[in-house]
ZALO-592071 format. One record per atom (N, C-alpha, C): residue in one letter; x, y negated, z. Coordinates in pm, whole numbers, plus 50000, padded with zeros to 5 digits. Layout:
! ZALO-592071
aXYZ/...
This chain:
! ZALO-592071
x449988614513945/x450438609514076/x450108619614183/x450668623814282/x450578630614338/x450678626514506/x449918626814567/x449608625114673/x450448632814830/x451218625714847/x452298630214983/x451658636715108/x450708646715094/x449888652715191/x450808663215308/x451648669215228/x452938672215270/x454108670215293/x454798677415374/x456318672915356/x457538684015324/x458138681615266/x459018692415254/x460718691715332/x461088705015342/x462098709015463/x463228717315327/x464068710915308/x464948721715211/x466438720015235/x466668737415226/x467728743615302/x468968743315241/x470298743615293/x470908744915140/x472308751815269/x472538768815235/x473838770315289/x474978770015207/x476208767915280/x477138766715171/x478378770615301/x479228776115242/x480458777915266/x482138779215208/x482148765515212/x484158760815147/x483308757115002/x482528751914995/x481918741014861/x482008729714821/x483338725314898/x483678711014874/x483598703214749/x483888715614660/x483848711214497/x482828713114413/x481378714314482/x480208714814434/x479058707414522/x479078711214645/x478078700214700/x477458685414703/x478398680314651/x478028669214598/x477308666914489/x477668672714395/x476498674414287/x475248677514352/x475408691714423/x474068692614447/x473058684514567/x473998674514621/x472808668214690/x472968654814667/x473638651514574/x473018639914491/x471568644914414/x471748657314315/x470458658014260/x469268659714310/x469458662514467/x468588663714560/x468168654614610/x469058644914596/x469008627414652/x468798617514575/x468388620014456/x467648610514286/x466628621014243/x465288622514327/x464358630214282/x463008621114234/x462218624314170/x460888611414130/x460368610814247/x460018619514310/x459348616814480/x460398609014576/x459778600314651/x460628593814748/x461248601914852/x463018597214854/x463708605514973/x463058609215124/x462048598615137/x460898598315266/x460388612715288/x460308613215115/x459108627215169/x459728645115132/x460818644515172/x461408655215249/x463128648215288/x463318663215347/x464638663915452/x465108676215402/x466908671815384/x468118678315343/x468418684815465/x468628700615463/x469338707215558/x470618712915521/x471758714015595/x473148718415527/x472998729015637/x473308739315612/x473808748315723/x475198755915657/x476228752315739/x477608757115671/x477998766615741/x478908780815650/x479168789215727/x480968788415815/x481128776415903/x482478773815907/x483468774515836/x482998764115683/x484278763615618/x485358756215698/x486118757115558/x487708757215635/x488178740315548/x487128738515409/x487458723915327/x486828714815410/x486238705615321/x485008692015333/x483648691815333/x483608705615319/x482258705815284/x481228701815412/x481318699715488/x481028690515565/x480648676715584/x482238672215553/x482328662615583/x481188651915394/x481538661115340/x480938655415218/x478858656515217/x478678666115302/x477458668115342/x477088659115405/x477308651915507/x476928641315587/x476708632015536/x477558625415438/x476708617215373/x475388620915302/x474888627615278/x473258630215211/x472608635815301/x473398647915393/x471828656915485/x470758652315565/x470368653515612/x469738648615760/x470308653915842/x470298669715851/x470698678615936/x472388683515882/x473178682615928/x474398696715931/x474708699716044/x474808713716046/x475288724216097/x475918733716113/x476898738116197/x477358758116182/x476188766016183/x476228776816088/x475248788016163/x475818789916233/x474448800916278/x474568806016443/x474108824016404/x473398826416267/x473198840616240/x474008846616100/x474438859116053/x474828864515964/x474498863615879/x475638858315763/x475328862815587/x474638848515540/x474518854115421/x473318841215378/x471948838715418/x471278850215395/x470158846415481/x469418849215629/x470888846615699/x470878840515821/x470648828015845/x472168820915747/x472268810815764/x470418799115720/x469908805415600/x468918802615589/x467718800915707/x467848814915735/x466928814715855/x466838804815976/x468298803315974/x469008792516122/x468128779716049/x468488772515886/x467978762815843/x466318762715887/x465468773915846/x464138776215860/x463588767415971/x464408775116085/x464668773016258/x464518759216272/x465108750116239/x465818738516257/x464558726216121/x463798733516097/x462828727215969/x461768722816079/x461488710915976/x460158701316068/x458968703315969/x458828710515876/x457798703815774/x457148714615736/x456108723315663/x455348731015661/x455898737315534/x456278729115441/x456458736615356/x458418737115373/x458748747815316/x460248753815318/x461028757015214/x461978752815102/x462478752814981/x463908758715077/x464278761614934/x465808770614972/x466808768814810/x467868763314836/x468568765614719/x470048766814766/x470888767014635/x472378766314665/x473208757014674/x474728758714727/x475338747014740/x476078740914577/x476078753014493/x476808752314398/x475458750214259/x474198746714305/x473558743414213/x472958730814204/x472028728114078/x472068715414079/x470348712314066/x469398711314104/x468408711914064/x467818700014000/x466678704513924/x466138695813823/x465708683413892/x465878666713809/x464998656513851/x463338654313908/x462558667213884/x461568667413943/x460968677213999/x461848685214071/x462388695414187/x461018694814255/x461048685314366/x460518680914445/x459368680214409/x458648674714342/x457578673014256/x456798685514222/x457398692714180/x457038705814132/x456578714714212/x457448715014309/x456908718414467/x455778718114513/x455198704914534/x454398697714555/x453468705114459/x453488702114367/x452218706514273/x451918723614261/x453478729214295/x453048744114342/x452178743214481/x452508741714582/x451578739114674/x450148739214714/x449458730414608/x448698720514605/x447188730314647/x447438743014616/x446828757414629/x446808763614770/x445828757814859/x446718762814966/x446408778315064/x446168785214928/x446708799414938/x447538804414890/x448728791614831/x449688799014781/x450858795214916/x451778808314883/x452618807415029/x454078811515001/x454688810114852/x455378812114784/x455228808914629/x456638802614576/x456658793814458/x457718797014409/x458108805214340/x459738804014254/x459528798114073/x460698795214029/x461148791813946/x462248795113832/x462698793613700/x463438799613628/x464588791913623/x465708794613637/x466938791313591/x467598784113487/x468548778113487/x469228774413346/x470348773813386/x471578773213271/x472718774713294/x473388763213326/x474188757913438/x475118743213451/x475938747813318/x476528754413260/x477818752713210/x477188765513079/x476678757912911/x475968761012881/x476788770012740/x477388777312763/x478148785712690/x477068799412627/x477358801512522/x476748810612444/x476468824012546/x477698826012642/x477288841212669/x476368836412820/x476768823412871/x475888822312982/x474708819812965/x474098816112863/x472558814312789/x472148825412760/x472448838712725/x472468854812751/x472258860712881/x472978852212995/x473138856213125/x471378852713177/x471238838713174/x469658834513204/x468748837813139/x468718844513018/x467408850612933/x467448864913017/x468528870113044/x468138883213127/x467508877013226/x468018870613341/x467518866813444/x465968861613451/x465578850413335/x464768847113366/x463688860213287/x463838865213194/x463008873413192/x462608892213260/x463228888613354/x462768898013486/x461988893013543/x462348875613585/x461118871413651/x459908871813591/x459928865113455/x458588863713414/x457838879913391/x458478893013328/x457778901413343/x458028907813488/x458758906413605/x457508910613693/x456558904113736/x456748890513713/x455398880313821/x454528884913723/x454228888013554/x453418892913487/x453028902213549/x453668912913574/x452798930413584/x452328926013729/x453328919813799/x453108918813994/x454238932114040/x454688935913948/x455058948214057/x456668946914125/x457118933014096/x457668927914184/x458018911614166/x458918908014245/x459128895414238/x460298892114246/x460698889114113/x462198886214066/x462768871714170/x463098869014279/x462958854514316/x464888851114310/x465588841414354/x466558836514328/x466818826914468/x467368831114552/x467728821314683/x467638805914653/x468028803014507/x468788788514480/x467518784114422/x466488789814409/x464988787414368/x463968791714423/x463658790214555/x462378797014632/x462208793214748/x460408786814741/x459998780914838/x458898784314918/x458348784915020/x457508790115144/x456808784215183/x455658787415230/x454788779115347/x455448786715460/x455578776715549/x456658778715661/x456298789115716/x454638786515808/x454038794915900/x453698814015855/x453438807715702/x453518820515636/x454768827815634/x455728823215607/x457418828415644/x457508836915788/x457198829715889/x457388827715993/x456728843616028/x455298848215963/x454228853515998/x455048869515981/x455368864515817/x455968875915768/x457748885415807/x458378873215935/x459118881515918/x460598874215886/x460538859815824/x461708855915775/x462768865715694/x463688859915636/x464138869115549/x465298880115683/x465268889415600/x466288904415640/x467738898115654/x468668903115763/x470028896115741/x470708907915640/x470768908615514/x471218915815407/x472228909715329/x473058917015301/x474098911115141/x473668906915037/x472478919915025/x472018911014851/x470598919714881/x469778914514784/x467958923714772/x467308911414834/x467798907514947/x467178895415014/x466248893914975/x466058884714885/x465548876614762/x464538885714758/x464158894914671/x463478904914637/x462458910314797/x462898912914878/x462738918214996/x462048908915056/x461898899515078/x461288889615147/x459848884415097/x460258887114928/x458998883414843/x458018894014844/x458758905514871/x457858916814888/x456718916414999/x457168913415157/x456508909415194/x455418899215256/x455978881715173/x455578873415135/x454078876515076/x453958885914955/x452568891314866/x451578893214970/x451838900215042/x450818904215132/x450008896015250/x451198878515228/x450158871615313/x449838856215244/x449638862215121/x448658853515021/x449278850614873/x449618836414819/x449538836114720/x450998837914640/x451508840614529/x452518839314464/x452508832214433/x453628823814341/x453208816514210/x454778812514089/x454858820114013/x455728817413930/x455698800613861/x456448796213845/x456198778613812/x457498775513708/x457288780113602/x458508774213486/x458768765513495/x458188750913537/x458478740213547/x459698736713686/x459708744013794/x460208746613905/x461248748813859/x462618740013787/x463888742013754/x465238743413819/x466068749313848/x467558747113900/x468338750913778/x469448744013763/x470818745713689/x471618753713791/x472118766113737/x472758774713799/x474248778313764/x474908780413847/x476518780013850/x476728794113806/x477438801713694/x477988811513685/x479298813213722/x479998807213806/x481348806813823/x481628825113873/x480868827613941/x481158844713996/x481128851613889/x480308850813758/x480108858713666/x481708863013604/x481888847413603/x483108848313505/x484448849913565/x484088848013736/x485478851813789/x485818864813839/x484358874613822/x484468886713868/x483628893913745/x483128890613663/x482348894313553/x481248900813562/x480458896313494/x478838897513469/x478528911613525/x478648920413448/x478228936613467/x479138942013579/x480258939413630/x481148942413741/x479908938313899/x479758920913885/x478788918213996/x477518918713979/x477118926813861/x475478934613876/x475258940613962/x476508953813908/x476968965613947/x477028966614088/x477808957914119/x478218955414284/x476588952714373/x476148943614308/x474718941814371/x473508947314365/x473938956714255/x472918974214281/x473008983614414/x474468981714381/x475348990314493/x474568987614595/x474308975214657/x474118972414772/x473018972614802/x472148970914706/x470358970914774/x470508986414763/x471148995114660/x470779008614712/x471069014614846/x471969005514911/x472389011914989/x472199002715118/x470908996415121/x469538989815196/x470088975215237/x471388970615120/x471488958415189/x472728954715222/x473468963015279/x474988962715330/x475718969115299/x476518970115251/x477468976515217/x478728976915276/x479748987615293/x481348984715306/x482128983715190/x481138992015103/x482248992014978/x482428975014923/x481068966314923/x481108958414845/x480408945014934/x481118931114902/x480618920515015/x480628908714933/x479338901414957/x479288884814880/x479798877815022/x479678877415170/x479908876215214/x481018863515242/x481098853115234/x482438844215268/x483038846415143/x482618851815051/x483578853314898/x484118842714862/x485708839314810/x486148828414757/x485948828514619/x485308814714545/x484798815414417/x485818804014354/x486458802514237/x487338791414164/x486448783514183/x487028769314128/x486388757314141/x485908751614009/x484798748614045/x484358742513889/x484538730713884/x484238724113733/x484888709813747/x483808699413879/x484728692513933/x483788686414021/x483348669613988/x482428666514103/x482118653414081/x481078653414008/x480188661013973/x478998658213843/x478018657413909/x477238648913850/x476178635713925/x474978636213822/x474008637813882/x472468633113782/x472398628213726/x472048621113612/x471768610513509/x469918609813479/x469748599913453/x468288601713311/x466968609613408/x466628607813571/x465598615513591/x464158612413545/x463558626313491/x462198624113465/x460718615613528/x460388607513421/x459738595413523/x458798606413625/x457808596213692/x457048604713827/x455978611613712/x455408622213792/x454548632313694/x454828635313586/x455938637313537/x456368644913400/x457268654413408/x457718660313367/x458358676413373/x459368672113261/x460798673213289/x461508665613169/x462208687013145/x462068685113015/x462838700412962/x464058698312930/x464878688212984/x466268682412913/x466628673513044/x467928676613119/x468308666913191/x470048666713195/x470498657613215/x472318655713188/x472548653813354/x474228662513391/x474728657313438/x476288654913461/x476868644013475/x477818639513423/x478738636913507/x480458641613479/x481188643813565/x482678642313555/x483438644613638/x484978637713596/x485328645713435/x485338655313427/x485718660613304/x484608662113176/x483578663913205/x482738668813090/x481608663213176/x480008658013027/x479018659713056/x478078670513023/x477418675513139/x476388692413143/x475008685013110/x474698696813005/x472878691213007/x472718706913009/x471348705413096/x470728712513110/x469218716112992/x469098726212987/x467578727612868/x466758735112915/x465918735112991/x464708743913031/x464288754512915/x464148766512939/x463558773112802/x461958773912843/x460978781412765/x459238778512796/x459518792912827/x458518791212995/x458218802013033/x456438799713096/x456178806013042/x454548807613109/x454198809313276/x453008800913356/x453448799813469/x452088813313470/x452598822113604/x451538831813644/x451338833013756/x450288840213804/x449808835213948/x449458852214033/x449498852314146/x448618865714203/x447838857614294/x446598868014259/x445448861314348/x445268872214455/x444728869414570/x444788878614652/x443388885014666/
């Protein structure tokens, strides 16, 4: 049982996601912790669908940004946060039944001032289960060595003031992620948390292909962030099947490695793989 000493503030930008947001803030909205003890932020980048209008029913907050890129729009969310601690995910993902929870118990340390988590695939195809063993094992061997910090926008959370201290994130195309955690280290704790789950959307992989949008997103941190040649920027992504909704969440204090969610066309389960949790001490 875990004790509501905190509250949590979590961000979620999205732009023309009409055909995914709902998933994701239903799963945000059937968590083991009570809806009481945090608040949904939407910050949209003036789409042109529903995504809006489909947000309002779950957020607390929606909004236009008011700064560049994605993690602007984040930042604007940050801005607009009441609660100490600060989560960040996507519009097109779905996170685990005890999200929230996990949080919390990353937390609980309170020299830690950053918490990420490993991935799994929404849409669980042989080559996209290839896609998240790369992914997740960058994270786990750098949070191993420390010599960097693999983090994931759609999985990473803050102590606010510590955010705040450091800088908030860079308005960049891509590295973000990476860049922020970098200087996150330096004002206290890390903490890698396997248990800390999101189901993640490959729809870009497969509509622009895996090694094509690596490639592209090398490009760009080499070239500190922005690029002309290459832009995630407002990118239009196909639509995945929509309507898919949580099922089966893990009772309170348990960590479920298996969760379904179920939708006009097909039901997705998700499978956590075992990743070891590691820590930097300062």
């Amino acid at each position: 049982m875990i004790l509501l000493a905190t509250m949590i503030s979590i961000i979620i930008p999205a732009y023309n996601e009409g055909a995914t947001i709902r998933r994701c803030l239903e799963a945000l909205s059937h968590q083991t912790l009570p809806r009481s003890s945090y608040e949904l932020i939407v910050v949209d980048g003036n789409s042109k669908d529903n995504t809006r209008e489909i947000a309002a029913e779950y957020a607390d907050h929606v909004f236009i940004q008011e700064s560049e890129r994605v993690p602007g729009a984040r930042n604007d969310g940050f801005a607009r946060a009441m609660y100490d601690i600060v989560a960040t995910t996507d519009a097109d993902c779905v996170v685990a039944p005890d999200w929230v929870e996990q949080i919390m118990h990353s937390f609980k340390d309170q020299r830690v001032v950053l918490a990420f988590g490993p991935v799994t695939p929404i849409e669980r195809t042989p080559k996209n289960r290839r896609y998240v063993l790369l992914f997740n094992t960058l994270m786990r061997f750098g949070a191993t060595t420390r010599l960097y910090y693999y983090t994931l926008g759609c999985n990473t959370v803050f102590r606010h003031d510590a955010l705040e201290r450091a800088g908030m994130y860079r308005i960049m195309d891509a590295g973000d992620d990476l860049e922020v955690a970098t200087r996150m280290r330096k004002e206290g704790k890390v903490v890698f948390n396997r248990r800390l789950q999101v189901g993640f959307d490959f729809r870009r992989y497969e509509q622009f292909g895996f090694w094509k949008t690596l490639y592209e997103w090398y490009w760009i941190v080499l070239k500190g962030g922005v690029s002309k040649r290459f832009t995630y920027t407002q990118r239009v992504y196909q639509k995945p099947d929509p309507g898919v909704l949580p099922v089966s969440p893990a009772p309170s204090g348990k960590s479920n490695n298996k969760w379904q969610y179920q939708g006009g066309l097909s039901t997705i389960t998700c499978i956590s793989e075992s990743y070891s949790v590691t820590e930097e001490d300062r």
